[in-house]
PQR file of N, CA, C, O and H, with PARSE charges and radii, in Angstrom:
ATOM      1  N   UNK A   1      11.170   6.276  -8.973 -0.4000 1.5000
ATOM      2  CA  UNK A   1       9.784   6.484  -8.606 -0.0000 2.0000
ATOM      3  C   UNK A   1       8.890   5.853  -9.663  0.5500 1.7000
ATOM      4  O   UNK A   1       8.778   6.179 -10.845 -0.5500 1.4000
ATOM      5  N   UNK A   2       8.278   4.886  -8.994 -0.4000 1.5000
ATOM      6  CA  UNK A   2       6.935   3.915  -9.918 -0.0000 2.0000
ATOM      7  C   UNK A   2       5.623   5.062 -10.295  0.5500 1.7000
ATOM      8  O   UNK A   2       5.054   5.550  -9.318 -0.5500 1.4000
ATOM      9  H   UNK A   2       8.368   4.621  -8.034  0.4000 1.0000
ATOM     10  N   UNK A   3       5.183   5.455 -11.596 -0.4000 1.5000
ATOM     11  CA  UNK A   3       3.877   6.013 -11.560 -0.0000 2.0000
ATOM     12  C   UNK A   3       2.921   4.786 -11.461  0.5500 1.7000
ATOM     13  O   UNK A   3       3.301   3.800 -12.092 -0.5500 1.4000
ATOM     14  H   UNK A   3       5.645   5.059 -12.390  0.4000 1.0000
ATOM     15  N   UNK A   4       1.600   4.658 -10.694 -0.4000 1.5000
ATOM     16  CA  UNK A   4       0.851   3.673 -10.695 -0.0000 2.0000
ATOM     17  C   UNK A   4      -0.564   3.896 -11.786  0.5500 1.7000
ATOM     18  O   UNK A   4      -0.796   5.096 -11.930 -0.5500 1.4000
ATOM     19  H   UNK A   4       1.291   5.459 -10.181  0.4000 1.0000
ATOM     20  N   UNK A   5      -1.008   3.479 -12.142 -0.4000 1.5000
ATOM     21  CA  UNK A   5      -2.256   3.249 -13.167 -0.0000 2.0000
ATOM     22  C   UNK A   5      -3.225   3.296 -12.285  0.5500 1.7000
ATOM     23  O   UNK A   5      -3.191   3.198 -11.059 -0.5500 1.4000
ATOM     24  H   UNK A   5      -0.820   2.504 -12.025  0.4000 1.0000
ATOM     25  N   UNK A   6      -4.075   3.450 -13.001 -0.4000 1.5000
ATOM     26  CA  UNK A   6      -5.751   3.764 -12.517 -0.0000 2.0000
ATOM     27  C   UNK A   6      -6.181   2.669 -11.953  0.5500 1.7000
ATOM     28  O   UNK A   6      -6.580   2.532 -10.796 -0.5500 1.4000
ATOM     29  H   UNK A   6      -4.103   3.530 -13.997  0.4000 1.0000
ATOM     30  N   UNK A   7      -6.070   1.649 -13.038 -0.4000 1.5000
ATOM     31  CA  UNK A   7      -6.146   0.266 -12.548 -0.0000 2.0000
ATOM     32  C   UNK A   7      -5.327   0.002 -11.360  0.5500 1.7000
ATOM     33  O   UNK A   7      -5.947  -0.674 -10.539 -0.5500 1.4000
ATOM     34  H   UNK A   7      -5.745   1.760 -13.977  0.4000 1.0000
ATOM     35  N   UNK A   8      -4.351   0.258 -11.066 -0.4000 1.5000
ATOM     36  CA  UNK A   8      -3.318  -0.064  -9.285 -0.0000 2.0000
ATOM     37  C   UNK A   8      -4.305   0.811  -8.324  0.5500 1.7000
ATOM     38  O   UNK A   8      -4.697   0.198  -7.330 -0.5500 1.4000
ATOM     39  H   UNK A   8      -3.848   0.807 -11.733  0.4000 1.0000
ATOM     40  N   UNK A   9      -4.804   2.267  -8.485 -0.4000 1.5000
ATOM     41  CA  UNK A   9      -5.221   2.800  -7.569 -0.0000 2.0000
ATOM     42  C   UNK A   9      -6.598   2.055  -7.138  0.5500 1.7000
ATOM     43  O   UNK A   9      -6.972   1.767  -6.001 -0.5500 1.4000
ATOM     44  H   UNK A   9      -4.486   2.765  -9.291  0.4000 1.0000
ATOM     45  N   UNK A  10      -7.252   1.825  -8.406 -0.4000 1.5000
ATOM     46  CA  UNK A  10      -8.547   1.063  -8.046 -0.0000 2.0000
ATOM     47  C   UNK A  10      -8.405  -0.066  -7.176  0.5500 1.7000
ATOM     48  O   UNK A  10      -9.103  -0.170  -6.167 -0.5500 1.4000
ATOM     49  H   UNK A  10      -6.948   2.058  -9.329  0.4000 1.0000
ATOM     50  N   UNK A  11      -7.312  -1.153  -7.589 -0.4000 1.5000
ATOM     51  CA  UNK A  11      -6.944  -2.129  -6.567 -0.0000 2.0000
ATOM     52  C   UNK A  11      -6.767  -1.784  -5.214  0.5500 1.7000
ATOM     53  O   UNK A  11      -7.333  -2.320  -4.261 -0.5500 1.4000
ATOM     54  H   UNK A  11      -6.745  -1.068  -8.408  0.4000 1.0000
ATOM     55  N   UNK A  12      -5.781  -0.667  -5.168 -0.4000 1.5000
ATOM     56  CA  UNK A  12      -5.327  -0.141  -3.553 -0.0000 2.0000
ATOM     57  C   UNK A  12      -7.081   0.003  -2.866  0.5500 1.7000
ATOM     58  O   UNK A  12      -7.488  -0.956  -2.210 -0.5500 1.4000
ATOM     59  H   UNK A  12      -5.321  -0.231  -5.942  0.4000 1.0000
ATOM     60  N   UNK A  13      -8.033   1.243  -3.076 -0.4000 1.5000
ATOM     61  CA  UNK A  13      -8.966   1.265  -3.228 -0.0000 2.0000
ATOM     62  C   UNK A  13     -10.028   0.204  -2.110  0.5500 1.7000
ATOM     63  O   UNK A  13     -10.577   0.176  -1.009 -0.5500 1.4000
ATOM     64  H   UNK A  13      -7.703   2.022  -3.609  0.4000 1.0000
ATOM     65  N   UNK A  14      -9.800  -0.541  -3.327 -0.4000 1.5000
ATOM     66  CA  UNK A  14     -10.790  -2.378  -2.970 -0.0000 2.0000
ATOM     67  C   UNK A  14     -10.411  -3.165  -1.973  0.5500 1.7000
ATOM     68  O   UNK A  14     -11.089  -3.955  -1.316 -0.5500 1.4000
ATOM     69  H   UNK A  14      -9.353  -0.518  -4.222  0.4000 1.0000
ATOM     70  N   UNK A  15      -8.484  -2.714  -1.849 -0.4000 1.5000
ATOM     71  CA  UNK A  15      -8.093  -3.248  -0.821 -0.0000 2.0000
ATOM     72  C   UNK A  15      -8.222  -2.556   0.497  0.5500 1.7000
ATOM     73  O   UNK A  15      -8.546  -3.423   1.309 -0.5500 1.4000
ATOM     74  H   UNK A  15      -7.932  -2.072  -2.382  0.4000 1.0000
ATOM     75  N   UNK A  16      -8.174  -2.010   0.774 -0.4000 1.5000
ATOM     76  CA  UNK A  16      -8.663  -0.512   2.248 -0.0000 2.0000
ATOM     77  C   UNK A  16     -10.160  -1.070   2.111  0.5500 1.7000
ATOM     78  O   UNK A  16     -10.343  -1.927   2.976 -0.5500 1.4000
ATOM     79  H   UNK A  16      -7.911  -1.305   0.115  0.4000 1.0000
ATOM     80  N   UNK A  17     -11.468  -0.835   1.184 -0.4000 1.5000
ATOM     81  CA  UNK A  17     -12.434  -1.445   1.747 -0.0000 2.0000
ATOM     82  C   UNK A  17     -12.976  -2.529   2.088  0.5500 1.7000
ATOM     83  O   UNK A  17     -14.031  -2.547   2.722 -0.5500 1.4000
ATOM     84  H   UNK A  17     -11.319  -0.139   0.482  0.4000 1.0000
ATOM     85  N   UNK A  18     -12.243  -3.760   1.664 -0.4000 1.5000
ATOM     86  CA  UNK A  18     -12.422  -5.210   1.811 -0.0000 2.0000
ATOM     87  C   UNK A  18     -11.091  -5.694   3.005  0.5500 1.7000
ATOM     88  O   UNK A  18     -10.974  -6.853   3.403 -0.5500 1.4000
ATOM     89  H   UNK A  18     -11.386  -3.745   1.149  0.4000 1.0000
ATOM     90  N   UNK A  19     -10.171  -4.545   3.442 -0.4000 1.5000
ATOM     91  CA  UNK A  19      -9.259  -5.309   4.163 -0.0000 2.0000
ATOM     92  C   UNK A  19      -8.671  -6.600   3.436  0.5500 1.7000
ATOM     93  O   UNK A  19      -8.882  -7.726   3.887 -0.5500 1.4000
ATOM     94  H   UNK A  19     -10.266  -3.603   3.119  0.4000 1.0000
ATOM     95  N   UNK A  20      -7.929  -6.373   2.294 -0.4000 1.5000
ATOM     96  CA  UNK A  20      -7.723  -7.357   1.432 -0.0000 2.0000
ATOM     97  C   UNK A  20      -6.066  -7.275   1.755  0.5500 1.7000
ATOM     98  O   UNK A  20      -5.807  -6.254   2.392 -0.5500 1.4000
ATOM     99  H   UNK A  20      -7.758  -5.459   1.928  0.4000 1.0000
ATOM    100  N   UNK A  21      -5.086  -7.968   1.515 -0.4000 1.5000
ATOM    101  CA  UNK A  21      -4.070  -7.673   1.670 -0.0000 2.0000
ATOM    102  C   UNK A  21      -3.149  -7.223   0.896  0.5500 1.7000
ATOM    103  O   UNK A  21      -3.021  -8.051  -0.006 -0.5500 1.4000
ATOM    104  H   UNK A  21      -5.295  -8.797   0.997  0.4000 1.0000
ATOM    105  N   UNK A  22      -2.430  -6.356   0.748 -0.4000 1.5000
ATOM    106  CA  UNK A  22      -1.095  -6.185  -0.399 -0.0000 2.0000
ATOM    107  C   UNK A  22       0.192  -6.226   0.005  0.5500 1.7000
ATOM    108  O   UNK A  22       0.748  -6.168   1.102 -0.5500 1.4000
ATOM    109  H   UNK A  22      -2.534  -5.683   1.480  0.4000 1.0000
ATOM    110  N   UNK A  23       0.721  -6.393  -1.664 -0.4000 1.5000
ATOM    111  CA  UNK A  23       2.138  -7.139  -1.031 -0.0000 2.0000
ATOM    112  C   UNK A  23       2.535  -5.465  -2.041  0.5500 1.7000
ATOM    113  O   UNK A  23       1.916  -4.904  -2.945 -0.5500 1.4000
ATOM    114  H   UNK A  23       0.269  -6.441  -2.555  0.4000 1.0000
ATOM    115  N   UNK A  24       3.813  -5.135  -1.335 -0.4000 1.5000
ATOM    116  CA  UNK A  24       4.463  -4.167  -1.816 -0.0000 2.0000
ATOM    117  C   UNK A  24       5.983  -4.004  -1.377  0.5500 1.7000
ATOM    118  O   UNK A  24       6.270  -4.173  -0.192 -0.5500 1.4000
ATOM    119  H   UNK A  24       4.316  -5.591  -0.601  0.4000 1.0000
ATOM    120  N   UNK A  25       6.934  -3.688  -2.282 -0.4000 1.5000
ATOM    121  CA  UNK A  25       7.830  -3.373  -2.672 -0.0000 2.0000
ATOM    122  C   UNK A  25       8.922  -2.500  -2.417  0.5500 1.7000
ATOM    123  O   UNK A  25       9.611  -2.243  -3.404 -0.5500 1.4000
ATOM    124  H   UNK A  25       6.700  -3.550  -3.244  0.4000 1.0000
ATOM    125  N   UNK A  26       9.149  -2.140  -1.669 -0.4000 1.5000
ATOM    126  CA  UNK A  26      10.460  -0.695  -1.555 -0.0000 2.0000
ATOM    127  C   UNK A  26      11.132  -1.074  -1.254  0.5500 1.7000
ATOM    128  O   UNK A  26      10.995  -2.000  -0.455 -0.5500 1.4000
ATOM    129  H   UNK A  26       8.590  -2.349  -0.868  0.4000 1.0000
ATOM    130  N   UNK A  27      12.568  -0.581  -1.724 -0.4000 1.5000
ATOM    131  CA  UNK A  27      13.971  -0.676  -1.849 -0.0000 2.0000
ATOM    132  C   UNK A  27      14.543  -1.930  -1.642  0.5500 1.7000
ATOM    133  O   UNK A  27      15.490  -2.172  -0.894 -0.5500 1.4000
ATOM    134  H   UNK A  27      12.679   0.171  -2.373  0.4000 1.0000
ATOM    135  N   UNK A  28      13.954  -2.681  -2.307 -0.4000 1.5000
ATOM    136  CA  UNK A  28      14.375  -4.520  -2.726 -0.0000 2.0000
ATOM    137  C   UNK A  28      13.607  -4.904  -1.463  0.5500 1.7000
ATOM    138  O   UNK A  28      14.203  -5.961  -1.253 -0.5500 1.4000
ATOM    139  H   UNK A  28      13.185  -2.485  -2.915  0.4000 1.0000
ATOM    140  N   UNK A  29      13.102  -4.856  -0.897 -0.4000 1.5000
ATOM    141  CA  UNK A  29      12.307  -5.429   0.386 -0.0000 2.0000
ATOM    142  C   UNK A  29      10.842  -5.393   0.206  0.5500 1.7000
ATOM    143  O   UNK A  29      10.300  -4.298   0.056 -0.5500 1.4000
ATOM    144  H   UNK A  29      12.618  -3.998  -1.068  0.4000 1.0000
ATOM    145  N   UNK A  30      10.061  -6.617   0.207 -0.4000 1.5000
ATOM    146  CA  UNK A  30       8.714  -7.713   0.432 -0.0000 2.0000
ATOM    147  C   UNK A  30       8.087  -6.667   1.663  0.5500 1.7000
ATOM    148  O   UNK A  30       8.784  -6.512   2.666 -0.5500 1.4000
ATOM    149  H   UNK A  30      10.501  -7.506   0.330  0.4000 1.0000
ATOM    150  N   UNK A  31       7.209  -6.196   1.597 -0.4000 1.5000
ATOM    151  CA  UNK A  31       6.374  -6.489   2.660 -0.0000 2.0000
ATOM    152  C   UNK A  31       4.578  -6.645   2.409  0.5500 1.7000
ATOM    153  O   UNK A  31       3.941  -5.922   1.643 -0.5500 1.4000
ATOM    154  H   UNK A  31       6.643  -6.322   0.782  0.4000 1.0000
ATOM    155  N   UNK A  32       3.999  -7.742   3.238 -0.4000 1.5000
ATOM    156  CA  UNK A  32       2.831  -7.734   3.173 -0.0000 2.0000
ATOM    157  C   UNK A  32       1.974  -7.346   4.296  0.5500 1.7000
ATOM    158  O   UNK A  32       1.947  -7.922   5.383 -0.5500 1.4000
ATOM    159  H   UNK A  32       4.517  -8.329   3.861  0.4000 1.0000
ATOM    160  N   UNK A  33       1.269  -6.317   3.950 -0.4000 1.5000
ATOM    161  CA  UNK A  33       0.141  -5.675   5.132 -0.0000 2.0000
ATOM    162  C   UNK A  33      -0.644  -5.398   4.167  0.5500 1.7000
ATOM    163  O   UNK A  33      -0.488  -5.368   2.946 -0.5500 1.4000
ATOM    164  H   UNK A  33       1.291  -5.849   3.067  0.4000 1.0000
ATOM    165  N   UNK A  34      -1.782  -5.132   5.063 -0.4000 1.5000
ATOM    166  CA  UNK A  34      -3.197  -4.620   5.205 -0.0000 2.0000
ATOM    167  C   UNK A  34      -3.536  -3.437   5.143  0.5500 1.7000
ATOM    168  O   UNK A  34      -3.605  -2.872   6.235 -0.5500 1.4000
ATOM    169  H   UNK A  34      -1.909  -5.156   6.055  0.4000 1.0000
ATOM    170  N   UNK A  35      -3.861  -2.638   3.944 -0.4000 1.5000
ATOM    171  CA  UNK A  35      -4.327  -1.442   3.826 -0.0000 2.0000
ATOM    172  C   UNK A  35      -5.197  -0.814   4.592  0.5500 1.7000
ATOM    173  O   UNK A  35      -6.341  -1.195   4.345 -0.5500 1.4000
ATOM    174  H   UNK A  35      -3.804  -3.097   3.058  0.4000 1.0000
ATOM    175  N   UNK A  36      -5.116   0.271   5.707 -0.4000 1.5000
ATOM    176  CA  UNK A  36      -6.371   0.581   6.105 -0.0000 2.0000
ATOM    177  C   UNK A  36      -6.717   2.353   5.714  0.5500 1.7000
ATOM    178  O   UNK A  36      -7.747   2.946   6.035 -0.5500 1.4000
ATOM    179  H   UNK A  36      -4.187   0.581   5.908  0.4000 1.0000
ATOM    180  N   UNK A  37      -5.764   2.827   5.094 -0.4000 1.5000
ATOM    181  CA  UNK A  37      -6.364   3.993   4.554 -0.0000 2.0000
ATOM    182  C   UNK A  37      -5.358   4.306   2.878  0.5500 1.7000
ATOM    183  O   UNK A  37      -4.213   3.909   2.661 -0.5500 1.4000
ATOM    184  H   UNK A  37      -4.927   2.346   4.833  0.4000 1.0000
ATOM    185  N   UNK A  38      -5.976   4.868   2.214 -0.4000 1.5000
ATOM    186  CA  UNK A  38      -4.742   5.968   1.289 -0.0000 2.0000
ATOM    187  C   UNK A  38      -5.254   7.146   1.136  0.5500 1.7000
ATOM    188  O   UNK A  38      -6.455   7.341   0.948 -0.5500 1.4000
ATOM    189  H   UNK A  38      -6.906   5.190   2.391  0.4000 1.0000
ATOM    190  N   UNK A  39      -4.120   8.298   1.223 -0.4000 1.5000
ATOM    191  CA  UNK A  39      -4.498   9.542   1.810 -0.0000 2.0000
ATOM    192  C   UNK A  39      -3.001  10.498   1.369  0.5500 1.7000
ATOM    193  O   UNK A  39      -1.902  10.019   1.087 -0.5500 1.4000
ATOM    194  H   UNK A  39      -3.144   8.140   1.375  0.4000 1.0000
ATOM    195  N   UNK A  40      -3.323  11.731   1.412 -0.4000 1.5000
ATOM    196  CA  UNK A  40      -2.439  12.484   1.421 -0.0000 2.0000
ATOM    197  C   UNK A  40      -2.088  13.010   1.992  0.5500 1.7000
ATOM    198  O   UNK A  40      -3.035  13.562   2.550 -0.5500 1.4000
ATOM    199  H   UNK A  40      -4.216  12.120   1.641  0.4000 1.0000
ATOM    200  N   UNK A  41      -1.035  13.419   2.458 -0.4000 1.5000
ATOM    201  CA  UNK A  41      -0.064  13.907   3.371 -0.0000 2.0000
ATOM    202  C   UNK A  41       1.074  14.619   3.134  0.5500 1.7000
ATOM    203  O   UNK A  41       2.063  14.048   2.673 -0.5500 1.4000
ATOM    204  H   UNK A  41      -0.265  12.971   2.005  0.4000 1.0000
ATOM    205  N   UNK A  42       1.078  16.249   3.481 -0.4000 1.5000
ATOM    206  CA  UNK A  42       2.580  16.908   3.051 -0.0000 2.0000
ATOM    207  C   UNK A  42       2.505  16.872   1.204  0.5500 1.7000
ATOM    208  O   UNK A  42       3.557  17.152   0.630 -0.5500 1.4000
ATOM    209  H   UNK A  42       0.275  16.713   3.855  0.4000 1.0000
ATOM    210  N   UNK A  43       1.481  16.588   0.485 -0.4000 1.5000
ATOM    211  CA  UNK A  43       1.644  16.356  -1.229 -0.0000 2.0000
ATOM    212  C   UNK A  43       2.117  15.308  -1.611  0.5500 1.7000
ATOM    213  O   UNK A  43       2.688  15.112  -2.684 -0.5500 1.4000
ATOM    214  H   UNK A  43       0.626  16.360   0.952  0.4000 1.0000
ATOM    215  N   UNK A  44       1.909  14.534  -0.735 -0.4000 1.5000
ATOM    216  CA  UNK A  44       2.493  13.048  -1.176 -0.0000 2.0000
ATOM    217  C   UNK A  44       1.384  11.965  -0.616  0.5500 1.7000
ATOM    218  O   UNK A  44       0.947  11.914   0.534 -0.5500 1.4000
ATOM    219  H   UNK A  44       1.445  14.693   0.136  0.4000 1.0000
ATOM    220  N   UNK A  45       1.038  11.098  -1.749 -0.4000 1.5000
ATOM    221  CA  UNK A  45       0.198  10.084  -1.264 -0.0000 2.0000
ATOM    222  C   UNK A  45       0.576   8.833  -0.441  0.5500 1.7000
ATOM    223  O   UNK A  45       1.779   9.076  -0.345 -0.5500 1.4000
ATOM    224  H   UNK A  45       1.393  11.140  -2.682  0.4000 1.0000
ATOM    225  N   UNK A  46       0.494   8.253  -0.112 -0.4000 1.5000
ATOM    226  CA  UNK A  46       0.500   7.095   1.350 -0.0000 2.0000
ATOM    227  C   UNK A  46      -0.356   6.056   1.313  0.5500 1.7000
ATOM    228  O   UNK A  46      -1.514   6.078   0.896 -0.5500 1.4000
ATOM    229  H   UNK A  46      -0.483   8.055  -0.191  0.4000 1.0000
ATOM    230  N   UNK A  47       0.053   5.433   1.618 -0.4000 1.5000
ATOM    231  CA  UNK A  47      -0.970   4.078   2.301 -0.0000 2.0000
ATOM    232  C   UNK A  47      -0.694   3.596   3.864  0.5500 1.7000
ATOM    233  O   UNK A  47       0.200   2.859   4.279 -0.5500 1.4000
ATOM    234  H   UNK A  47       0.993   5.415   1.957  0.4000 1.0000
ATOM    235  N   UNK A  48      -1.664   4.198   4.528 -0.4000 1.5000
ATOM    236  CA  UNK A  48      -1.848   3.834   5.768 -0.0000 2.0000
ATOM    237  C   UNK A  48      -2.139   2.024   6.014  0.5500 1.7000
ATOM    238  O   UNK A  48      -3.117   1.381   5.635 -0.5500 1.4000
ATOM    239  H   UNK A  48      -2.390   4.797   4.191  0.4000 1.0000
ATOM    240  N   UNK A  49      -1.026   1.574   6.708 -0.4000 1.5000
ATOM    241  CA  UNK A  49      -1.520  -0.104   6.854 -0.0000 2.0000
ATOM    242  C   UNK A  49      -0.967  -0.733   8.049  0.5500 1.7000
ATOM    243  O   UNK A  49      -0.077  -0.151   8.668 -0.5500 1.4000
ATOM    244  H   UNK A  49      -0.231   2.097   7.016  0.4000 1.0000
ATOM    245  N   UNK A  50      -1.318  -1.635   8.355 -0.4000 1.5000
ATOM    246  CA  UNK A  50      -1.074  -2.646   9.430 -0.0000 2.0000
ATOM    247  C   UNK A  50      -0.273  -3.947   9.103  0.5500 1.7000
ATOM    248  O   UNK A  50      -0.749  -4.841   8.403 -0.5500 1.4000
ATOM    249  H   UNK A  50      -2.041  -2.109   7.852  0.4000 1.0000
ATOM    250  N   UNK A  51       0.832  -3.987   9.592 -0.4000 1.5000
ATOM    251  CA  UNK A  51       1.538  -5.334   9.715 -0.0000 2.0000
ATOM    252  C   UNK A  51       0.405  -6.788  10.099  0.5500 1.7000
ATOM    253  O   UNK A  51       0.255  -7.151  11.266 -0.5500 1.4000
ATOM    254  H   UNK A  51       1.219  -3.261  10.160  0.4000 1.0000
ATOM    255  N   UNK A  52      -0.123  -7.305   9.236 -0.4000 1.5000
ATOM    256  CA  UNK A  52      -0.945  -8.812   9.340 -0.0000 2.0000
ATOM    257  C   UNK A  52      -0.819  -9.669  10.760  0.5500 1.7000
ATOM    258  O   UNK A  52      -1.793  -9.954  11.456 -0.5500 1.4000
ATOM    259  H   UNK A  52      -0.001  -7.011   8.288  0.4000 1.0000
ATOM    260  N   UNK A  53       0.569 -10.030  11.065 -0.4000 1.5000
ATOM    261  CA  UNK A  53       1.047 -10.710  11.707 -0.0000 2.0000
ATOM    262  C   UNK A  53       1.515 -10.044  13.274  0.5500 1.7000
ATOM    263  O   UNK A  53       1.434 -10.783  14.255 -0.5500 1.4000
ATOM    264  H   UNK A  53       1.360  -9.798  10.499  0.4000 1.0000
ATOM    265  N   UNK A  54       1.916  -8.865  13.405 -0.4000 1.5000
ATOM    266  CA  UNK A  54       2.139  -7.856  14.375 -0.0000 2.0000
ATOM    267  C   UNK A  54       0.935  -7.058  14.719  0.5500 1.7000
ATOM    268  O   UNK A  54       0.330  -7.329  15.757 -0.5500 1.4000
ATOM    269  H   UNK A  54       1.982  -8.265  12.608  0.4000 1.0000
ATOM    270  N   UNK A  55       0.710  -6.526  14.288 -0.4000 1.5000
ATOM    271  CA  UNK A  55      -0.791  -4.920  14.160 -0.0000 2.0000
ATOM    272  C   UNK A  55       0.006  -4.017  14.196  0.5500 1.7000
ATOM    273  O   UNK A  55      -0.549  -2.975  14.545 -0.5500 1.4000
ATOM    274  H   UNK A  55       1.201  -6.305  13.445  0.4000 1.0000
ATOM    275  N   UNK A  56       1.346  -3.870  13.949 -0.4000 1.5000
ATOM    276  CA  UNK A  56       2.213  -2.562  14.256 -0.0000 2.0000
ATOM    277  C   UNK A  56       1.571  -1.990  12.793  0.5500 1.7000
ATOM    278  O   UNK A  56       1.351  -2.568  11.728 -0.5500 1.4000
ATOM    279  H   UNK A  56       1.797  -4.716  13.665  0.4000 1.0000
ATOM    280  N   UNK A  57       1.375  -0.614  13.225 -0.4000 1.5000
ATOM    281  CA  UNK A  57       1.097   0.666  11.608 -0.0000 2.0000
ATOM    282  C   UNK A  57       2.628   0.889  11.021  0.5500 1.7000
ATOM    283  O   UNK A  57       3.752   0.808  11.517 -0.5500 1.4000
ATOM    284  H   UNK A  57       1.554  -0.145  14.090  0.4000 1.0000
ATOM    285  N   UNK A  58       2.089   1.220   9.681 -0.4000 1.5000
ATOM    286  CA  UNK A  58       2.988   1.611   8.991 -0.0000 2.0000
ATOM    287  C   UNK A  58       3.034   2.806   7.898  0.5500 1.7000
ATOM    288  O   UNK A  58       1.822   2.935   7.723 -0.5500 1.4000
ATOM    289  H   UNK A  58       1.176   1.286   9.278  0.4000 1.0000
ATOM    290  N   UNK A  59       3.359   3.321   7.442 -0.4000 1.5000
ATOM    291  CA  UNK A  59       3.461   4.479   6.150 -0.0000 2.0000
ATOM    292  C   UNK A  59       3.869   4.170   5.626  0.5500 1.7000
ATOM    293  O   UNK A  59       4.932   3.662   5.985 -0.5500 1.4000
ATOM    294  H   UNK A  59       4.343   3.216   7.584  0.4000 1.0000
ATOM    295  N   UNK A  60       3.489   4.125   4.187 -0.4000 1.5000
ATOM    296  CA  UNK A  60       3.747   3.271   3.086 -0.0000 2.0000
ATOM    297  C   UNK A  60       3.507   5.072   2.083  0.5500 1.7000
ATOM    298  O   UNK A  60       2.425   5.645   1.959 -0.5500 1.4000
ATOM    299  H   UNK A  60       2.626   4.537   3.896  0.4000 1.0000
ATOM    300  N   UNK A  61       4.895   5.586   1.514 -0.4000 1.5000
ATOM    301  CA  UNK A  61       4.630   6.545   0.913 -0.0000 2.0000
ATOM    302  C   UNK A  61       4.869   5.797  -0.937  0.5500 1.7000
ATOM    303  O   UNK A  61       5.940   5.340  -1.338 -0.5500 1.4000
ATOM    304  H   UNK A  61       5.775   5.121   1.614  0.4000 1.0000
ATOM    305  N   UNK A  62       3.925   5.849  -1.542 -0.4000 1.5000
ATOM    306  CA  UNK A  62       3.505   5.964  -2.885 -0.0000 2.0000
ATOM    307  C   UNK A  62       4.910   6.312  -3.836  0.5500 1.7000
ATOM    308  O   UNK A  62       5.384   5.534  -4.663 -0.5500 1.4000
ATOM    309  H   UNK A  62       3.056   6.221  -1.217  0.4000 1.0000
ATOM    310  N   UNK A  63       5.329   7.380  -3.575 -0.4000 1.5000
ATOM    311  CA  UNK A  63       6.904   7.469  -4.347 -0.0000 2.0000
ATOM    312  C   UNK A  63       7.934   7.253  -4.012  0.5500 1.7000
ATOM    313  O   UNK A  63       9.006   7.796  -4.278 -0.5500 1.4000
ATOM    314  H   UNK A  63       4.943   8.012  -2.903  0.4000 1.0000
ATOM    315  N   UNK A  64       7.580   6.133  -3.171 -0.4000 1.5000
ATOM    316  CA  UNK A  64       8.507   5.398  -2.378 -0.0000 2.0000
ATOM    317  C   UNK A  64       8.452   3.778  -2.723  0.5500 1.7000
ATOM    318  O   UNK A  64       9.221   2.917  -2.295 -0.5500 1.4000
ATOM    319  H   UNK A  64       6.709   5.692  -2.955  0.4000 1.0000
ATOM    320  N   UNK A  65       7.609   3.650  -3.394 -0.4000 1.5000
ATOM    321  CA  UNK A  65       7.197   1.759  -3.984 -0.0000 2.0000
ATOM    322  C   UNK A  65       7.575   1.616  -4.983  0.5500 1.7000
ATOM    323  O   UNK A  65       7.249   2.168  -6.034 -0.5500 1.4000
ATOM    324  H   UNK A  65       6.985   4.350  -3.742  0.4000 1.0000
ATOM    325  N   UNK A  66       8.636   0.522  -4.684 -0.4000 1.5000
ATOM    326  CA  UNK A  66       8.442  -0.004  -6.351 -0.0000 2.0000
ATOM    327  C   UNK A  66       7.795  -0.635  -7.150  0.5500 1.7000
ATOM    328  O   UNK A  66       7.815  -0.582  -8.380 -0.5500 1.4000
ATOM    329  H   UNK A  66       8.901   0.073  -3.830  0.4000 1.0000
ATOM    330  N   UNK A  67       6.862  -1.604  -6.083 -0.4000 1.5000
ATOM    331  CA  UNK A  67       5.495  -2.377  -7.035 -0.0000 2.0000
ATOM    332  C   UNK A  67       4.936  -2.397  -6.100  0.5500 1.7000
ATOM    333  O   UNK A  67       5.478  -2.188  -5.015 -0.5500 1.4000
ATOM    334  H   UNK A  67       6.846  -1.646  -5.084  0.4000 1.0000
ATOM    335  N   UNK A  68       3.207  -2.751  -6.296 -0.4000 1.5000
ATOM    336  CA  UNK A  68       2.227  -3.254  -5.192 -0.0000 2.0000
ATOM    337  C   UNK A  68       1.377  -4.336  -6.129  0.5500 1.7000
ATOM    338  O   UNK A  68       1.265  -4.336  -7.355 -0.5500 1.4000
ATOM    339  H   UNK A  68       2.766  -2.920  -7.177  0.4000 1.0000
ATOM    340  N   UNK A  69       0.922  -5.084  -5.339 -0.4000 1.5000
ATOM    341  CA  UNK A  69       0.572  -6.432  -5.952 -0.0000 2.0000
ATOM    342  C   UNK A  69      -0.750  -6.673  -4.870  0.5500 1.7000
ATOM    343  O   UNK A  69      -0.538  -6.720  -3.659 -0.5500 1.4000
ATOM    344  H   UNK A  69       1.013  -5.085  -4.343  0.4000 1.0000
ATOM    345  N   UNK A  70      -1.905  -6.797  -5.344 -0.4000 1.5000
ATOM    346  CA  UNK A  70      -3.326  -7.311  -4.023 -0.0000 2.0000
ATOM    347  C   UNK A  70      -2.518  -8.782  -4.608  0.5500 1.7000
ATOM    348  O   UNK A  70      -1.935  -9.151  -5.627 -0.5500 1.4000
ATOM    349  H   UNK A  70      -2.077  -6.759  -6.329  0.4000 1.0000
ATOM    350  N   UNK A  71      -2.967  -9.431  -3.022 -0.4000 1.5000
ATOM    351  CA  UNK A  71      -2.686 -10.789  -2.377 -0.0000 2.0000
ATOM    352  C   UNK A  71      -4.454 -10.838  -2.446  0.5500 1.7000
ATOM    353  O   UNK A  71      -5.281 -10.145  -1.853 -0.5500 1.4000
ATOM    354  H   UNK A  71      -3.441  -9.131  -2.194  0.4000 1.0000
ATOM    355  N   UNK A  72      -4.697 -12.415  -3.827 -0.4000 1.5000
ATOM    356  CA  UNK A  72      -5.988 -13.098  -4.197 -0.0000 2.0000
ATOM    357  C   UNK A  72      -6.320 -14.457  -3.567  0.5500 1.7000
ATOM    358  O   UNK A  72      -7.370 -15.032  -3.855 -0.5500 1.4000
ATOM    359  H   UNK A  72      -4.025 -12.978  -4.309  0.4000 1.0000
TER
END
């Protein structure tokens, strides 16, 4: 489990209000979507997002990433 910095949350953040994209990390697997919420759920934080290329949603649980990276 990755702890993220103030600085990562602020990014996540910027990305949900600019629809910016991020690339993130879990269990050796790339994926890049589109943040459209982060939120809590059950005591665990999330990132609500959309597949770019599909529009399929996704759950993206927080202690579940191993990195997140905004796409500049």
């Amino acid at each position: 489990m990755t702890q993220f910095t103030h600085q990562q949350y602020d990014d996540i953040e910027r990305s949900v209000a600019a629809g910016r994209r991020i690339v993130v990390w879990r269990r050796g697997t790339e994926y890049i979507v589109v943040p459209m919420a982060l939120r809590v759920r059950g005591g665990r934080e999330l990132i609500e997002a959309r597949n770019p290329t599909t529009g399929d949603p996704m759950t993206l649980y927080l202690d579940e990433l191993d990195r997140i990276e905004v796409v500049k």
